[in-house]
C-alpha positions in Angstrom: 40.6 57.1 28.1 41.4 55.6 31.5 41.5 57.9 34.2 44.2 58.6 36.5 44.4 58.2 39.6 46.8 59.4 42.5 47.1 56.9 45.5 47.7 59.8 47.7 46.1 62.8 49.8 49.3 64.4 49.7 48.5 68.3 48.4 51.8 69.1 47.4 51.9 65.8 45.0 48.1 66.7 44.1 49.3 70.3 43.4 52.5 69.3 40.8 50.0 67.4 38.8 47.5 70.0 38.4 50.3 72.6 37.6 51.2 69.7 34.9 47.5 70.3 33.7 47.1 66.2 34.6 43.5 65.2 35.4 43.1 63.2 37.9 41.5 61.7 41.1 42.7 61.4 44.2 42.2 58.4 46.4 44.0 57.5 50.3 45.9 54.5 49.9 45.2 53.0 53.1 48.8 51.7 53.3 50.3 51.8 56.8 53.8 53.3 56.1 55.3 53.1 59.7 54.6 49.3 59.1 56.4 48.9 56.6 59.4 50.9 56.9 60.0 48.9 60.0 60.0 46.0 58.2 62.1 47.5 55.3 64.7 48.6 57.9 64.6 45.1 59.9 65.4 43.4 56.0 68.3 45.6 55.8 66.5 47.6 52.8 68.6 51.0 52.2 66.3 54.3 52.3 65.8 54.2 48.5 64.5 50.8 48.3 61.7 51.7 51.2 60.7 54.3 49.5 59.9 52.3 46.4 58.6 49.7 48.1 56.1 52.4 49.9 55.2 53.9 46.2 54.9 50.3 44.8 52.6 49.4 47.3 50.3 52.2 47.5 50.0 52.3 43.8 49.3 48.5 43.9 46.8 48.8 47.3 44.9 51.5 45.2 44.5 50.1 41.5 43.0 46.8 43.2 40.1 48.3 43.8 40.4 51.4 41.0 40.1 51.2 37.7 42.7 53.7 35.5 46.0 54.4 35.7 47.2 54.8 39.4 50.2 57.0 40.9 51.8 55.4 43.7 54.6 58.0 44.9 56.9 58.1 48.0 60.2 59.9 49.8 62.5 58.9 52.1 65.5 61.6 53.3 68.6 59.4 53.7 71.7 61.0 56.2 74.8 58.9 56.2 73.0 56.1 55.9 70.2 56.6 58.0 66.9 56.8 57.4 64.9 59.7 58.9 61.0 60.2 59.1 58.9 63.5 60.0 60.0 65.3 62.8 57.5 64.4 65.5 57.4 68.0 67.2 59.2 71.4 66.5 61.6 70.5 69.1 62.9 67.7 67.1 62.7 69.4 63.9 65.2 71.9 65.7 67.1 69.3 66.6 67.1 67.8 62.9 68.2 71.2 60.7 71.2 71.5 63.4 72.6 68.2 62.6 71.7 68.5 59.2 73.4 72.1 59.1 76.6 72.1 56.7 76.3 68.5 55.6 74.4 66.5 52.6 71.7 64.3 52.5 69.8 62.9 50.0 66.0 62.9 49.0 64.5 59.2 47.5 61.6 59.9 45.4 59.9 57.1 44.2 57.0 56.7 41.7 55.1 53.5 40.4 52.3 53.4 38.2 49.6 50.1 38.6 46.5 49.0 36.6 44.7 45.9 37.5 46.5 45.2 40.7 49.9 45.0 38.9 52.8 47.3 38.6 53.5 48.6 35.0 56.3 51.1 35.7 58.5 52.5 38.3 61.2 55.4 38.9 63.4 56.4 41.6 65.3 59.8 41.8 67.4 61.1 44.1 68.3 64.6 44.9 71.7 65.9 46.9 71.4 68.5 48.9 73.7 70.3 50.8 73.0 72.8 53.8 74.6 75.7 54.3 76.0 76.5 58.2 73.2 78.4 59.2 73.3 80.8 62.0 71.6 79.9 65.4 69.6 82.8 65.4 69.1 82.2 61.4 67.5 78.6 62.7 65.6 80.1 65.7 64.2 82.9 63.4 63.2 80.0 61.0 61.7 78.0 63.1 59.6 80.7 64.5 58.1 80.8 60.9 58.0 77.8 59.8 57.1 75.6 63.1 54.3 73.7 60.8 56.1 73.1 58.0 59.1 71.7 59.8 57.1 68.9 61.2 54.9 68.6 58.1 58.2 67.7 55.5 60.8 65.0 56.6 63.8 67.2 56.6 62.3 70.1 58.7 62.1 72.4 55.8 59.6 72.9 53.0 61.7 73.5 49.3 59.3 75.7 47.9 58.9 77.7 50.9 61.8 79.6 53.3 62.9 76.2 53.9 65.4 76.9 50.3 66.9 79.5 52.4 68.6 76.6 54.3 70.7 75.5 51.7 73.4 76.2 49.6 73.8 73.6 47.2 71.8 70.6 45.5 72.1 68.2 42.6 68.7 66.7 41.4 65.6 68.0 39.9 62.9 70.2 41.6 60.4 67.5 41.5 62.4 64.7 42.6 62.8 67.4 45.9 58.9 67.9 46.2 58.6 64.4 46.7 57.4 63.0 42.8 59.4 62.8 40.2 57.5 64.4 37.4 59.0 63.8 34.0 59.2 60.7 33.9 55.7 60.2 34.8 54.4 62.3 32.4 56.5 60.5 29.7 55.0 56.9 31.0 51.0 58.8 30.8 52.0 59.8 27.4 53.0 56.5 26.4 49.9 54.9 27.6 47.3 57.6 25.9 46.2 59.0 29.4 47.6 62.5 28.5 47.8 63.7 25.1 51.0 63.5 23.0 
């Protein structure tokens, strides 16, 4: 059986697998992702297409040089229109949940799966979610807590965490929200024989 491999060091991806009971490797892509968001953004390319073209191509960087079945997964947050990365300090993650707070925005997860230096399969999901107006001293409390996370997710809160208490509503799966869309990965492993049936 060929292994599987995820082109990631991400732990929250790494952790959704294992809960799966997936056995895998892990393995840095190497893929500069500030590179090529720019050049998604300077082609026009709407949030959702980045962030497949960032799963695509760490899956593809990976299984060149990998043999199995490799994971390539990626998110982008899209805000009327826009396409927002991680918060670079706590200040701007502030700044973030406040213009964020009572609107929607949507979360692109992308996943490919590569073998051989080719792409065999690819999914995109994407998750509404709406805020809810949060106090100020709700949001200063939060942030108090959660300075870390804030920075560490791209919306300035972490879903499985007391970032949920930010919002009030949200169409889309859990996993397309953590950042991989799980099912129908597992449904792809299946169909190849890298998980059993």
């Amino acid at each position: 059986m060929s292994p599987v491999v995820l082109a990631s060091k991400s732990a929250a991806r790494a952790q959704i697998l294992r809960n799966a009971g997936v056995r895998f490797e892990t393995a840095g892509s190497g893929v500069d992702e500030d590179v090529l968001k720019a050049e998604g953004l300077a082609n026009g390319r709407a949030p959702a297409q980045i962030a497949m073209a960032l799963a695509e191509a760490k899956a593809l960087s990976v299984s060149r040089s990998r043999p199995g079945w490799v994971i390539g997964a990626d998110q982008t947050l899209e805000f009327e229109g826009r396409l927002f990365d991680k918060a670079a300090s706590a200040e701007d993650a502030c700044r973030r949940l406040i213009e964020l707070r009572g609107k929607s925005h949507q979360l692109h997860s992308a996943v490919a799966l590569a073998a051989d230096g080719k792409v065999i399969w690819r999914e995109i999901k994407t998750a509404s979610l709406t805020m809810r107006d949060f106090s100020d001293a709700y949001l200063e409390g939060y942030m108090a807590r959660n300075a870390e996370a804030a920075t560490a997710c791209v919306g300035g809160y972490e879903w499985e965490g007391e970032g949920v208490q930010l919002f009030e509503a949200v169409e889309g799966d859990y996993f397309t929200i953590l950042g991989l869309p799980l099912l129908g990965v597992l449904a792809e492993l299946r169909r190849l024989g890298a998980v059993a049936a």
